[in-house]
C-alpha positions, 0 to 999 in steps of 0.5 A: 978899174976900181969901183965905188963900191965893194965887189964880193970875191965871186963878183970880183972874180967874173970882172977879171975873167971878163977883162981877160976874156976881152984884153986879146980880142981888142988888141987885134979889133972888137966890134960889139953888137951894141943894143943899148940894152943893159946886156950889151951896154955893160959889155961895152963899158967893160970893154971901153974900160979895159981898151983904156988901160991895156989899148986896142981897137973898139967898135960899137954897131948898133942895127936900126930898123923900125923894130928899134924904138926911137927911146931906145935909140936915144939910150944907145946913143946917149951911153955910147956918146958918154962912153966916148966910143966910137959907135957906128949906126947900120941900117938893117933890112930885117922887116923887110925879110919874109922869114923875119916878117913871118914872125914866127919862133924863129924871128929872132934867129933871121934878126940876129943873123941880119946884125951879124952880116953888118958887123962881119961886113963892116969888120971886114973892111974895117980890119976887125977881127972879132964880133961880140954880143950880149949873150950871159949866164942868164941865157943860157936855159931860155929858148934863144934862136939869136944865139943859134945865129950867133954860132952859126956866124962866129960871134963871142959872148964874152959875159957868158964866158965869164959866168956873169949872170943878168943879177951879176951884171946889174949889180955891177952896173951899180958897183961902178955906178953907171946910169942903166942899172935899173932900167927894165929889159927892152926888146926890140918892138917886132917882140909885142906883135903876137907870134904869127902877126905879121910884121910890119912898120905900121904896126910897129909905129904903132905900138911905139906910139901907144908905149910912148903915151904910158911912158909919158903917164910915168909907168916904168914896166909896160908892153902893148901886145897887138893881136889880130884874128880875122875880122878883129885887131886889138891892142893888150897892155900890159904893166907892173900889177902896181902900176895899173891904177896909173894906165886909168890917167891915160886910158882916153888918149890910150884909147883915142890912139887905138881907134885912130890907128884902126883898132877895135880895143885896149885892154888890160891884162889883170895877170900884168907884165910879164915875159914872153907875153908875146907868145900865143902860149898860155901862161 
């Protein structure tokens, strides 16, 4: 597996801790957790990779619900096909959870422990004997009920045992040359619904639907964040502080699309795109 491009020593050296890391968990059968994010796509290209050189079984899952949006899908879909693996779609019963559709802090922890009873599932009929996921170096100092779900059900985080870093796995995304290096973080859609709106597809169609008209404005970095309070439901858009004037070429579709669905406003946050947006915390 050699790439186009140079790696430094330290870059080189997390690869083969990786490829390591992964050689004797393919030999008896690897399912990844596969998103279609760039975490868990690269994780899955290292292993595809390395099932190649030294064999082994591999099996890619990706969870579908409404909180997957359909570009998301498709990336998957597009980068699992190009990979040639084999790449298994379960459906998932998270919104349908009270827990999960609750839409607190936990959220995530009731969303990962629904992907990880279908990756246990099928690796048990299917005579799979490890389960993978994206979990990395990054990670590690943020807030993440998922990876409580992950250890409380067995799941291995290969890229955090080789020290990789999200900026480590970026940049051999572009080492080897391969299509996500650049693509923007994308978490699920139940993350743009504040915490404590409760969670519905509706709503989730309906964020999807208002992404879809920036996207086809040609922004890059965006959320529409929906909020609600009694009496009152709107919609905040959030985008890179570059890319504000182009959020004016969409603003009557953007606006149109709202009031059809029953919202009162679109606004546009001047502090811009940001992470964790989604939270009812400041900052």
């Amino acid at each position: 597996m050699v790439g186009p491009a140079p790696l430094t020593d330290v870059l080189e050296a997390k690869l083969q801790a990786l490829r390591s890391a992964l050689r004797g968990r393919l030999r008896d059968g690897l399912i990844v957790a596969y998103s279609g994010g760039v975490d868990s796509s690269f994780l899955l290209w290292a292993a595809e990779n390395e099932r190649r050189t030294h064999g082994g079984r591999l099996l890619a899952v990706t969870a579908v619900s409404a909180s997957l949006a359909q570009v998301e899908r498709e990336d998957a879909a597009t980068f699992a096909r190009n990979l040639g693996v084999d790449h298994r779609w379960e459906e998932s019963g998270e919104v349908s959870n009270p827990d999960y559709a609750r839409n607190d802090l936990s959220r995530c922890y009731h969303c990962k422990t629904e992907l990880f009873r279908l990756s246990h599932s099928l690796a048990e009929r299917l005579g799979f004997a490890a389960i993978a996921y994206g979990y990395n170096a990054s990670d590690r100092g943020d807030f993440r009920p998922g990876h409580k779900a992950a250890l409380e059900n067995g799941i291995l985080a290969p890229l955090d045992e080789a020290n990789l870093t999200k900026d480590d796995i970026r940049a051999l995304l572009r080492a080897f040359e391969l299509p996500l290096s650049e693509k923007p973080s994308s978490p699920c859609l139940s993350s743009r619904l504040m915490t404590g709106v409760a969670v519905t597809p509706q709503k989730l169609r309906d964020v999807e639907d208002l992404e879809a008209i920036l996207r086809q404005g040609g922004l890059q970095v965006f959320r529409v964040r929906l909020h609600e309070t009694p009496g009152a439901r709107w919609l905040r858009v959030e985008v890179d502080p570059g890319e504000m004037p182009a959020v004016l070429t969409v603003r009557d579709a953007l606006h149109r699309a709202a009031r059809d669905r029953g919202y009162q406003w679109v606004t546009l946050d001047l502090g811009g795109y940001r992470t964790g947006g989604g939270t009812n915390r400041p900052g």
